[in-house]
Every structure is written in structure tokens, then in C-alpha cells.
PDB file with one MODEL, atoms N, CA, C and O in Angstrom:
MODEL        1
ATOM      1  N   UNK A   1      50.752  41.538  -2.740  1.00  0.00           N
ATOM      2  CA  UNK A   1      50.861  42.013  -4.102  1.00  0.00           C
ATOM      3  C   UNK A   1      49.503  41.847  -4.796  1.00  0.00           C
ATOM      4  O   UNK A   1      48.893  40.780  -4.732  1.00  0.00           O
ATOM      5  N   UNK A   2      48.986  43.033  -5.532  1.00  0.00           N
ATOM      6  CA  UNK A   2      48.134  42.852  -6.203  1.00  0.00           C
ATOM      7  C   UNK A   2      47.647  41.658  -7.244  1.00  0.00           C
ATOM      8  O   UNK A   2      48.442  41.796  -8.173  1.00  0.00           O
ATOM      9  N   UNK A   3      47.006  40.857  -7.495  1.00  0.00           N
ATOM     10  CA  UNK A   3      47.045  40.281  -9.115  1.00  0.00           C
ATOM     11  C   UNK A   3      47.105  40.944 -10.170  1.00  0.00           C
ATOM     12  O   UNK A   3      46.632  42.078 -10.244  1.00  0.00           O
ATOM     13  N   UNK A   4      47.743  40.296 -11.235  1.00  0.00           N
ATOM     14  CA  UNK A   4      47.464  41.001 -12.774  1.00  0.00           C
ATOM     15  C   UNK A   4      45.827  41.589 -13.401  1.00  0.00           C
ATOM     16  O   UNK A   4      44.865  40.822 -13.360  1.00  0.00           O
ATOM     17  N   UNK A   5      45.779  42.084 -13.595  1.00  0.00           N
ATOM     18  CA  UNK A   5      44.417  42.603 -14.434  1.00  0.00           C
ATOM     19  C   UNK A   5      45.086  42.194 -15.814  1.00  0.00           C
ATOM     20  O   UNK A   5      46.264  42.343 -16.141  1.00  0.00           O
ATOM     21  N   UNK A   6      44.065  41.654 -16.527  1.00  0.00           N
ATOM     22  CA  UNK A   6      43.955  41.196 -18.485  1.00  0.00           C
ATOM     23  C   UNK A   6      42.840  41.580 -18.988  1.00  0.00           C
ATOM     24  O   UNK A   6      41.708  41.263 -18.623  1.00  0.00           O
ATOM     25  N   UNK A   7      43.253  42.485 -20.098  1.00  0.00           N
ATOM     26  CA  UNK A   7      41.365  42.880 -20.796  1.00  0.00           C
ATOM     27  C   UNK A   7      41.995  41.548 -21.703  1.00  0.00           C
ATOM     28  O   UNK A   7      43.167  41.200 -21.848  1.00  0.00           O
ATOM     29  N   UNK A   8      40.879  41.025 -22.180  1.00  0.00           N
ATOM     30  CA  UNK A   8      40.328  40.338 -23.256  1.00  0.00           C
ATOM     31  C   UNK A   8      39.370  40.717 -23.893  1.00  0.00           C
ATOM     32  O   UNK A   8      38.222  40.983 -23.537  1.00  0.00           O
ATOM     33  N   UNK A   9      40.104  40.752 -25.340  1.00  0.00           N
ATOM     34  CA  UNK A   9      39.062  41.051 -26.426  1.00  0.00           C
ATOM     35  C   UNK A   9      38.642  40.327 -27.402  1.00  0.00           C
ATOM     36  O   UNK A   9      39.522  39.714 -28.005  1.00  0.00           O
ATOM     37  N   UNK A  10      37.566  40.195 -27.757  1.00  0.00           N
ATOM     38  CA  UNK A  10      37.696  38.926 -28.577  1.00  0.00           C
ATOM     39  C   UNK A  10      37.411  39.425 -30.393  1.00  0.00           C
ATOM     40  O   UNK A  10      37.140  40.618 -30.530  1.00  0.00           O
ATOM     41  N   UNK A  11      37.456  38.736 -31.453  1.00  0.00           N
ATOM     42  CA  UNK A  11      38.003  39.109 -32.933  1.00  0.00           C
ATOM     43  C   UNK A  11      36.789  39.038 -33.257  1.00  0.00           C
ATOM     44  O   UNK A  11      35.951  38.928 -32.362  1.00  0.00           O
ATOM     45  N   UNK A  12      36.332  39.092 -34.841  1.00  0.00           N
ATOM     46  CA  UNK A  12      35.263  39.342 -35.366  1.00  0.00           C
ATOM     47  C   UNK A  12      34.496  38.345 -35.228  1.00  0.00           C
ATOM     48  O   UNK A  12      34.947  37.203 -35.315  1.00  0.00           O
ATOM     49  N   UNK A  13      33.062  38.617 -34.965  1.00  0.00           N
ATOM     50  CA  UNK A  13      31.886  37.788 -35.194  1.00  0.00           C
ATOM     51  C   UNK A  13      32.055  36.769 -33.479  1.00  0.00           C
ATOM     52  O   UNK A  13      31.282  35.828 -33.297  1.00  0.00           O
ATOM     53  N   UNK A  14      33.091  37.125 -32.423  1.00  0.00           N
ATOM     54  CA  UNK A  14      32.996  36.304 -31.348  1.00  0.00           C
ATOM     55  C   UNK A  14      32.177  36.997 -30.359  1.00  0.00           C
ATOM     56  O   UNK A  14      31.953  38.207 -30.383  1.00  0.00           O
ATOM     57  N   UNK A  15      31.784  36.256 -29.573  1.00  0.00           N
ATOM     58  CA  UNK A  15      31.479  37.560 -28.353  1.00  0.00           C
ATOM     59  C   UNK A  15      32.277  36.956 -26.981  1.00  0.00           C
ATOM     60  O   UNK A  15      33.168  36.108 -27.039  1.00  0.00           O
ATOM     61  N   UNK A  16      31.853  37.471 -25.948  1.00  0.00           N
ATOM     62  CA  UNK A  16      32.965  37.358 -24.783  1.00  0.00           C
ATOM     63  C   UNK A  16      32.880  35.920 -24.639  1.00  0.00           C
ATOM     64  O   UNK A  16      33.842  35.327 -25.127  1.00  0.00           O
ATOM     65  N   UNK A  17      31.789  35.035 -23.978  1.00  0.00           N
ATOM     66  CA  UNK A  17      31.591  34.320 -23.787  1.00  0.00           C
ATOM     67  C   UNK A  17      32.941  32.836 -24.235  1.00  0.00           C
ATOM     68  O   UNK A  17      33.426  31.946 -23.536  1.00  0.00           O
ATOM     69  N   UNK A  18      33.115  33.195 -25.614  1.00  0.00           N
ATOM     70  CA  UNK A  18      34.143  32.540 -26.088  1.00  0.00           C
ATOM     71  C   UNK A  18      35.583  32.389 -25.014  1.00  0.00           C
ATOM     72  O   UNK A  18      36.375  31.447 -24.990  1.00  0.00           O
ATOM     73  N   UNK A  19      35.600  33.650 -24.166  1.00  0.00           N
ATOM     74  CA  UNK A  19      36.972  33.667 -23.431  1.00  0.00           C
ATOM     75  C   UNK A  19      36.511  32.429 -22.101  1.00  0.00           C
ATOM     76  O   UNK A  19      37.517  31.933 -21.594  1.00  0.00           O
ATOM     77  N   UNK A  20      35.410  31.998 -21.618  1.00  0.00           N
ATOM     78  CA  UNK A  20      35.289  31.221 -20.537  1.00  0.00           C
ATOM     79  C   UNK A  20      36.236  30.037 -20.054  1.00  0.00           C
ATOM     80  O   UNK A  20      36.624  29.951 -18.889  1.00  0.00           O
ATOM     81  N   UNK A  21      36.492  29.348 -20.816  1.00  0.00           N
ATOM     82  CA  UNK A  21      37.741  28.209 -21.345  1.00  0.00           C
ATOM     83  C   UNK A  21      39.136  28.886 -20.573  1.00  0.00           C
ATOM     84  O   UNK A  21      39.832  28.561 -19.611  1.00  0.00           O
ATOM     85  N   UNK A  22      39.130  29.588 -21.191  1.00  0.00           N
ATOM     86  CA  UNK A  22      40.980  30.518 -20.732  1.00  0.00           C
ATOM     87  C   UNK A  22      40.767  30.952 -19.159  1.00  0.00           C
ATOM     88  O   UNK A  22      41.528  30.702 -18.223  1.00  0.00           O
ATOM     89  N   UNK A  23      39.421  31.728 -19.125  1.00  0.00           N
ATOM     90  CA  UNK A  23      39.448  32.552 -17.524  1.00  0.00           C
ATOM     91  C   UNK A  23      39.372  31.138 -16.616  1.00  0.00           C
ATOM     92  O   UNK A  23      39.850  31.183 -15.483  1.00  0.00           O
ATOM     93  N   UNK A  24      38.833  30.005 -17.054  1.00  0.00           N
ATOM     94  CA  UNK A  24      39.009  29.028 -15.589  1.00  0.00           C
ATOM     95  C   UNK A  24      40.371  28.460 -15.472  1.00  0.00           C
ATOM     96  O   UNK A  24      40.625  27.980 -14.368  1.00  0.00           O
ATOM     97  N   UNK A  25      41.302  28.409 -16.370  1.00  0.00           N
ATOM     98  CA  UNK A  25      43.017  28.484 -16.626  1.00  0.00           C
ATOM     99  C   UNK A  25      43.567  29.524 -15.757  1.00  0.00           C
ATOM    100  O   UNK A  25      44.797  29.498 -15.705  1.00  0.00           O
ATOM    101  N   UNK A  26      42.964  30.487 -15.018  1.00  0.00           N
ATOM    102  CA  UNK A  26      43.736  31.872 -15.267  1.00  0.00           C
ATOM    103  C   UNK A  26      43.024  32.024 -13.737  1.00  0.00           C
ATOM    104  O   UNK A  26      42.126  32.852 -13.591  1.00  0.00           O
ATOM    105  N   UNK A  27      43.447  31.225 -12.665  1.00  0.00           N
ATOM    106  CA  UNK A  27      42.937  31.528 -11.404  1.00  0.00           C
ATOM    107  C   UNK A  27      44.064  32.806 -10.561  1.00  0.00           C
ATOM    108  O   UNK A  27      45.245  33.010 -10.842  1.00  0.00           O
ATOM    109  N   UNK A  28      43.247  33.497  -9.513  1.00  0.00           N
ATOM    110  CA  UNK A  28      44.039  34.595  -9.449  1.00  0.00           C
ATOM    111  C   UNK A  28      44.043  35.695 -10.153  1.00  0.00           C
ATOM    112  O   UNK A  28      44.383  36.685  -9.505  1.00  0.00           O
ATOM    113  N   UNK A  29      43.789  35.870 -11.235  1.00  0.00           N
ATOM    114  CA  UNK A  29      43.886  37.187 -12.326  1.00  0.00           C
ATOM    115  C   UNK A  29      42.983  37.293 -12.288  1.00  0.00           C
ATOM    116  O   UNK A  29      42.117  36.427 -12.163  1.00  0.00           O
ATOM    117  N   UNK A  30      42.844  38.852 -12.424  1.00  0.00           N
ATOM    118  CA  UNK A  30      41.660  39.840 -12.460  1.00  0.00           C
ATOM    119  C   UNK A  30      41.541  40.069 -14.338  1.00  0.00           C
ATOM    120  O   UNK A  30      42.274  40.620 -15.159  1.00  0.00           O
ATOM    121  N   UNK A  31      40.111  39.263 -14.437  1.00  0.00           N
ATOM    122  CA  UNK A  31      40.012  39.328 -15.919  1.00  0.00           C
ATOM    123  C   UNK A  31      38.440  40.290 -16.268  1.00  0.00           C
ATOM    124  O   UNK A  31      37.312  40.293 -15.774  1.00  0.00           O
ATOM    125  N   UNK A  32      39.050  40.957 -17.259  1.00  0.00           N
ATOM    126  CA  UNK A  32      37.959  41.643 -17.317  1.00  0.00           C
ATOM    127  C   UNK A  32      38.208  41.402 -19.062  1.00  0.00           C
ATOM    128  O   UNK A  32      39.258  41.311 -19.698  1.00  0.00           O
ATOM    129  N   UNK A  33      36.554  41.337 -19.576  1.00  0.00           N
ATOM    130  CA  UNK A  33      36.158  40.486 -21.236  1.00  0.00           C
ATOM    131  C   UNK A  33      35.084  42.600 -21.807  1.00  0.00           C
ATOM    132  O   UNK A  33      34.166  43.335 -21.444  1.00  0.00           O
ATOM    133  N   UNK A  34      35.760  42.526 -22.445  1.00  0.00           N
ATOM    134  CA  UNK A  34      34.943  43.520 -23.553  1.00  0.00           C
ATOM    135  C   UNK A  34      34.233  42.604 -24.147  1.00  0.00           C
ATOM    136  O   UNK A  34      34.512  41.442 -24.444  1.00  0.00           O
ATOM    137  N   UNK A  35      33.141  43.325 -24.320  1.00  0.00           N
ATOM    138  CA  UNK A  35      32.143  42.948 -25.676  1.00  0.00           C
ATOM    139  C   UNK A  35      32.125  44.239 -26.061  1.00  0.00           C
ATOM    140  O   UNK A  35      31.826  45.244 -25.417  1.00  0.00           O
ATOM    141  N   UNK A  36      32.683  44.033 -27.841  1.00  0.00           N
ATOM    142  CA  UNK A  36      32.531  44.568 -28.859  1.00  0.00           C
ATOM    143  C   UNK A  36      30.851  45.188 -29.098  1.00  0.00           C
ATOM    144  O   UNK A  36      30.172  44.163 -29.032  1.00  0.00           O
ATOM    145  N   UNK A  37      30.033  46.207 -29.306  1.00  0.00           N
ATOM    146  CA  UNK A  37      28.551  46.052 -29.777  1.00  0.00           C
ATOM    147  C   UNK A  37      29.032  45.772 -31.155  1.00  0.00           C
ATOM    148  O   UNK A  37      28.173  44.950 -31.473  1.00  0.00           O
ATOM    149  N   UNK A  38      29.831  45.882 -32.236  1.00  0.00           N
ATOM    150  CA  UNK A  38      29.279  45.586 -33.243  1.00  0.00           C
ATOM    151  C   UNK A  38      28.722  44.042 -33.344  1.00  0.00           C
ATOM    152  O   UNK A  38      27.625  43.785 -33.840  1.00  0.00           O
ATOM    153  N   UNK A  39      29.632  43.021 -32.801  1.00  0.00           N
ATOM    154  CA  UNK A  39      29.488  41.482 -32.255  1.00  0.00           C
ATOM    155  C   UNK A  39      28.064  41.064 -31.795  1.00  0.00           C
ATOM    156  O   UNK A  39      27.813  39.860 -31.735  1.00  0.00           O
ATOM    157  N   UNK A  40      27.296  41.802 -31.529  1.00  0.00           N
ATOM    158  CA  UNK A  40      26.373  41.697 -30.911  1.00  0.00           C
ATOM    159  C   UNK A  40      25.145  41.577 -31.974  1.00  0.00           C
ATOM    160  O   UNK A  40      24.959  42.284 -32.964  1.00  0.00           O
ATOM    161  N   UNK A  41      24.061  40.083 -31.323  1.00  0.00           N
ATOM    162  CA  UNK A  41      22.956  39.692 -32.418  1.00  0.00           C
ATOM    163  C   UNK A  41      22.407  40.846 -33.212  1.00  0.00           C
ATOM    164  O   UNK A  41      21.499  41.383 -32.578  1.00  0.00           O
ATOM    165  N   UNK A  42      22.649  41.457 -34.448  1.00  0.00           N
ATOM    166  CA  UNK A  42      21.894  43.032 -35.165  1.00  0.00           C
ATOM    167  C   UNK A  42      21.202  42.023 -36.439  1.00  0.00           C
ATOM    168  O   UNK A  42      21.870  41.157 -37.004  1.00  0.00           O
ATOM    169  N   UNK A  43      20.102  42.240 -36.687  1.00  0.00           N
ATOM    170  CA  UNK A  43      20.043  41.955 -38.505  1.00  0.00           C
ATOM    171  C   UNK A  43      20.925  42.510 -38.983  1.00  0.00           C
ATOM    172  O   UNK A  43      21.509  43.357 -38.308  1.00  0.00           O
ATOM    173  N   UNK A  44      21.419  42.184 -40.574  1.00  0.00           N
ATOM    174  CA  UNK A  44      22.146  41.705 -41.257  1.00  0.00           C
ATOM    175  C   UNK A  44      22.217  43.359 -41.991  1.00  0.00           C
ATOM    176  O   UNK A  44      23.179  43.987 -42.431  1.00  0.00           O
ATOM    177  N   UNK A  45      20.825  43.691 -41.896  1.00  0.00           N
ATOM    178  CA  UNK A  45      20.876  45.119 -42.577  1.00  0.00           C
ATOM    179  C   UNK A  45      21.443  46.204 -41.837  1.00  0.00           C
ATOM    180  O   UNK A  45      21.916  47.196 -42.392  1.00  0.00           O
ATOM    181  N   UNK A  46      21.391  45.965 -40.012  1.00  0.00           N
ATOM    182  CA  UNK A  46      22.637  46.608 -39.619  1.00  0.00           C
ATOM    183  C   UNK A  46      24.339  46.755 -39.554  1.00  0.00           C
ATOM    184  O   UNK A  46      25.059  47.593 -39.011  1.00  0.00           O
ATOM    185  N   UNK A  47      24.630  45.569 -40.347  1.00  0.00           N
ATOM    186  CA  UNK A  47      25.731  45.548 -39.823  1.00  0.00           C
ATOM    187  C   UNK A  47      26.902  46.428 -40.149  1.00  0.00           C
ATOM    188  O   UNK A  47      27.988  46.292 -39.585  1.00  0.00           O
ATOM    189  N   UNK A  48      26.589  47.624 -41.365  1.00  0.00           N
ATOM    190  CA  UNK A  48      27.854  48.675 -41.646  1.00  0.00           C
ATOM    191  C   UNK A  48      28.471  48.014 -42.785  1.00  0.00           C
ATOM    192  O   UNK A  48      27.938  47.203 -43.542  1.00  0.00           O
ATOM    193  N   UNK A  49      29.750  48.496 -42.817  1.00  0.00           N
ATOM    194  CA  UNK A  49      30.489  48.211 -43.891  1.00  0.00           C
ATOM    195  C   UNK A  49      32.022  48.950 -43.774  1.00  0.00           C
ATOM    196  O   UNK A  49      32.307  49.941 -43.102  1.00  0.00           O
ATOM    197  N   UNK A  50      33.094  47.973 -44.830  1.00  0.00           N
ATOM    198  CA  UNK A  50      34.050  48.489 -44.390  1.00  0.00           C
ATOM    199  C   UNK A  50      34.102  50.182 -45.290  1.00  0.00           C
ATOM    200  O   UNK A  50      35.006  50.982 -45.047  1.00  0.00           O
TER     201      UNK A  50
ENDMDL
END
């Protein structure tokens, strides 16, 4: 039987890295981590708006 596949995404201002903790919990599963680009180091004058 295959393993599970899990995207993980992580919430504002995190980046993937944050999920490391959980994926060594999670032996066997196929984990795959999005990174968001907005999450990602921009000056302040990039960051958009709602």
C-alpha cells in the first residue's frame, strides 16, 4: 500500500521550515511543505495590501 501524501501549508508571516517538528512525528508519510512567496524575506514596501 502506498503511504499517505499531506500538503502542508503554513499561515501568515510562517514559512515551511516551521512544519519540521510535525514531519519527524509523521514517519512513513509522504509530506510535501508549500512555501507561500508572499512569506518570503520582501522589504516592507513590497508587501501589498489587503
Amino acid at each position: 500500500m502506498t503511504p499517505p501524501t499531506r500538503a502542508l501549508v503554513h499561515g501568515s508571516f510562517h514559512r515551511k521550515k516551521m512544519w519540521s517538528l510535525l514531519i519527524e512525528e509523521l514517519p512513513g508519510v509522504d509530506v510535501r511543505i508549500i512555501q507561500l512567496p508572499s512569506s518570503g524575506p520582501v522589504p516592507a514596501n513590497q508587501w501589498g495590501s489587503l
